[in-house]
N, C-alpha and C positions, 0 to 999 in steps of 0.2 A: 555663815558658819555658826552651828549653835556655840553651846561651851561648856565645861564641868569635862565629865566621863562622855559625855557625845559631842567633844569637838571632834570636826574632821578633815582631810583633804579638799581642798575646793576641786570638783572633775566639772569641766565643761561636755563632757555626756550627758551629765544630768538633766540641760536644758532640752534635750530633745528626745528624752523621755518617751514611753508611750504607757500611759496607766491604763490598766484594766479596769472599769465599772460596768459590772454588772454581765460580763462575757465579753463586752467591745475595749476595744485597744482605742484612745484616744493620745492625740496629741497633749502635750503637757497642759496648753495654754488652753487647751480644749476641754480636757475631763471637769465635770461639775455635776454634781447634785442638787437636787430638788431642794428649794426655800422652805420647802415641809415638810423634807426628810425628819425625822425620829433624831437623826444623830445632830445635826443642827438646833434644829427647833428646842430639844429635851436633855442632849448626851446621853440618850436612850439607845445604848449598841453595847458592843466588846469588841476589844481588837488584838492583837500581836503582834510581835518586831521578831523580827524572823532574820537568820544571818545565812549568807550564803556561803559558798567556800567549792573552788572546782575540784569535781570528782573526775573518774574515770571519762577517759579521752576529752578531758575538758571541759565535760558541762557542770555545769553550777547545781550544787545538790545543796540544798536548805537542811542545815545543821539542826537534828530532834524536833521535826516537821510532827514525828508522832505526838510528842508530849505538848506540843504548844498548839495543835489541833485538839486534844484532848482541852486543854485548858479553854480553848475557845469556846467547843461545842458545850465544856458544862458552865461556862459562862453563858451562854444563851438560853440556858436549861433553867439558869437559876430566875435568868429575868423574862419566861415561859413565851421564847418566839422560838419561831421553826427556822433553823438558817435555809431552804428551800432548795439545799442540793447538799447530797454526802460528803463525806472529809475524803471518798476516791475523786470524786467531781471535781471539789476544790483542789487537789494536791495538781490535776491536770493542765487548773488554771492556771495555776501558781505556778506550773514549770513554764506554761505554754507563754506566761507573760516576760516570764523570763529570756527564753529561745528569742521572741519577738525585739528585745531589749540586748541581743548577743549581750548579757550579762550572765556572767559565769563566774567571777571573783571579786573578793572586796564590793558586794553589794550586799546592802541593808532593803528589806522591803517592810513598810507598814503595810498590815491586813486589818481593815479595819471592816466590821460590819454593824449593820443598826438597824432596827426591828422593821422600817421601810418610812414608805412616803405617808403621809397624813391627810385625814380631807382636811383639815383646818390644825391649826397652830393648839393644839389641847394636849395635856397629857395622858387620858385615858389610852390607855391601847388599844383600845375598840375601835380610836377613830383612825388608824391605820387602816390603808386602802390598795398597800403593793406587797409582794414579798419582801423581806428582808434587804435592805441595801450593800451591797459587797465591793468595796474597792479593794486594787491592790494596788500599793505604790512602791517600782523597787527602783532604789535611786544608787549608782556608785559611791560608797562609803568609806574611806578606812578610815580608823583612829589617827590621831596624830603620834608619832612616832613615840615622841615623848610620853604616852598616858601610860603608857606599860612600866615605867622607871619612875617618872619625877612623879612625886607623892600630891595629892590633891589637899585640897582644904576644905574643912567643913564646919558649920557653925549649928548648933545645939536652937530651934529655934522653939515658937511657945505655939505653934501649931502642931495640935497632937493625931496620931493615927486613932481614931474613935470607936466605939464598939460597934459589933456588929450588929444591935436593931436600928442601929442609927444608916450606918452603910459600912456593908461589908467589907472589909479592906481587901480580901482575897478575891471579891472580883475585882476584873480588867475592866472597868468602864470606860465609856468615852469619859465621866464627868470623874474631874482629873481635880476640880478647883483647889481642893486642899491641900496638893501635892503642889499646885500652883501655887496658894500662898504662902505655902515653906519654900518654896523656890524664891519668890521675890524675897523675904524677909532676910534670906541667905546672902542673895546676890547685892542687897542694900547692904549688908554689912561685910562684901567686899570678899565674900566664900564662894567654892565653887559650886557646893552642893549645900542640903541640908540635911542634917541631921534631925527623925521625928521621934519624939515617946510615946510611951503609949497614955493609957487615961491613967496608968498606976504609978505614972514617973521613969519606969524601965524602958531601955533603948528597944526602939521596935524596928526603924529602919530607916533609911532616905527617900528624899521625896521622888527620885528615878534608878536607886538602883537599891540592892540589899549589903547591911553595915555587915562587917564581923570586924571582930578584935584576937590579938596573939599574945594569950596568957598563960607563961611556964610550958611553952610547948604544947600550950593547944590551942584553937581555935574555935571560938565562942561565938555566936549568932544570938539574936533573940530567939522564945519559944517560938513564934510566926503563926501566934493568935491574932496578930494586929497587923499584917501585913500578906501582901500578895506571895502566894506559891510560886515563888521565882522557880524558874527552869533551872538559872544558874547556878542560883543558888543552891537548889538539893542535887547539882551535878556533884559540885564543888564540896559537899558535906558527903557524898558518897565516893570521890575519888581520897580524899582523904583518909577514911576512914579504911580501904579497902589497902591504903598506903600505910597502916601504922601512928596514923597523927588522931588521939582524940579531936575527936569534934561535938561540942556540945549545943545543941537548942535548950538557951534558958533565960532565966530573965537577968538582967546584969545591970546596974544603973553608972552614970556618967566619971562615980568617983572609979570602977574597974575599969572605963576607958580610959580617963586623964594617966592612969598607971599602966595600960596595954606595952608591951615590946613592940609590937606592926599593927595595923588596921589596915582592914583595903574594905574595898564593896565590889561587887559584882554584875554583871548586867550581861545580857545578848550583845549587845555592841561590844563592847571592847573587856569584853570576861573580866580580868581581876584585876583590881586599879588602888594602887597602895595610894595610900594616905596619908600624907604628912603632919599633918597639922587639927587641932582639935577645938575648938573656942581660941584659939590664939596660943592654947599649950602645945607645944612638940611633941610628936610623937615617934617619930624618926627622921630621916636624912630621906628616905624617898623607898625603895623597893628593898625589902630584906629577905633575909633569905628562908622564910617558911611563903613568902608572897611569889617569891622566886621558883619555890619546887611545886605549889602548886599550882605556877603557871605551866610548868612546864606539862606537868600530872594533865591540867584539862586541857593542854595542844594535843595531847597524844588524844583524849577522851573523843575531843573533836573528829583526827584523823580516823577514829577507829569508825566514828559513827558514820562520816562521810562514804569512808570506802565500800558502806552498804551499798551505798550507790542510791538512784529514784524509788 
């Protein structure tokens, strides 16, 4: 079981799995990648966390499949590989691995792709010698009952989100390190998550999901210069917004959060996850009620998108 905002149900389905690499369905114990893959070798890739939810007569339709393909491909764009088949190709896989998986509800899939195999361990891209590497991994997921109510904990740590010539925080890479070492610095002082700034001291985000805070009736985010173009997140700032609740992108720093009415963060896995606790200041009892309505606001957002259907 991981932990934070992606704890979940232990499902003994999961073990017999079948991941898709590369178009073939393998057994769990089986799927593997090349020693000189791009994504190994460099975290030379992009990927997605993609949520499922059953549609029409039952099959699993991948909730805003458009917007998180779009994120992909211009994540691939930006780091100039060819993903070597279109986002109709992929959407085919992506059901087709699912169908093979009778997984239709409460599944989570990583899509993970990276620039391909390597003749030797280098990081030029020249010396890349396959298309593009593509796995899909979709494993039965839910949230723990509890994340939707009891309020999470997060700690303020001294790993910052950086500028962009440095690495751009808006793309999805595999190389994650930084989000990792707010992660461990968090979990060593006993949080679930971490809280990151940016290089000017202003809350920019967490290291796996995106922060907001609830001030006099609104709800505040970073600008989201120093962080990833969450799906959720701008679902969550347009359901709001379209409900009557300002919703602000701006910079905010630690003393607006220690005085916030609610905080919650957001993610694909388990949408909006109120947060209790701040550096060890309180910040509420656990789920309030602007966390409350626009949980409800993105159940519905979800339904409406589902009902598209494939």
């Amino acid at each position: 079981m991981t932990h934070s905002t992606h704890a979940y149900e232990q499902d003994p389905r999961n073990d017999s799995i079948r991941i898709d690499v590369n178009g073939a369905l393998f057994a769990r114990h089986e799927a593997k990648v090349s020693v000189f893959d791009s994504g190994f070798v460099l975290g030379d890739g992009v990927w997605e966390g993609l949520r499922v939810y059953p549609g029409a007569g039952g099959k699993g339709v991948i909730a805003f499949l458009d917007r998180h393909l779009k994120r992909l491909w211009d994540g691939a764009k930006t780091l100039d590989f060819d993903m070597g088949l279109s986002k109709e190709a992929l959407t085919k896989r992506l059901y087709a691995c699912l169908d093979a998986n009778d997984a239709h509800e409460g599944v989570h899939i990583r899509l993970m792709v990276s620039r391909g195999v390597k003749s030797t361990p280098y990081q030029d891209p020249r010396a890349t010698i396959t298309p593009a590497t593509i796995v899909i991994i979709p494993e039965f997921k839910r949230p723990l009952a509890e994340t939707s109510s009891k309020g999470k904990r997060l700690f303020t740590v001294h790993v910052r989100r950086g500028y962009p010539d440095v690495q751009d925080q808006k793309l999805n890479s595999h190389s994650k390190l930084n989000c990792i070492m707010a992660c461990i610095q968090a979990a060593k002082a006993g949080a679930d998550e971490a809280l990151m700034l940016d290089p000017h001291g202003f809350v920019a985000t967490c290291n796996s999901t995106h922060f907001f805070i609830v001030k006099d009736g609104e709800i505040w985010t970073s600008s989201g210069d120093y962080c990833l173009g969450g799906i959720t997140r701008g679902i969550v700032l347009e359901i709001a917004r379209a409900n009557g609740v300002v919703a602000r992108e701006k910079n905010f720093s630690l003393h607006d959060v220690y005085g916030a009415e609610e905080a919650f963060v957001t993610g694909t896995f388990a949408g909006l996850t109120p947060v209790s606790e701040i550096d060890g200041r309180k910040i509420s009892d656990g789920r309030g009620p602007m966390v409350e309505r626009l949980q409800a606001l993105y159940k519905k957002r979800v339904a409406d998108d589902i009902a598209k259907g494939r």
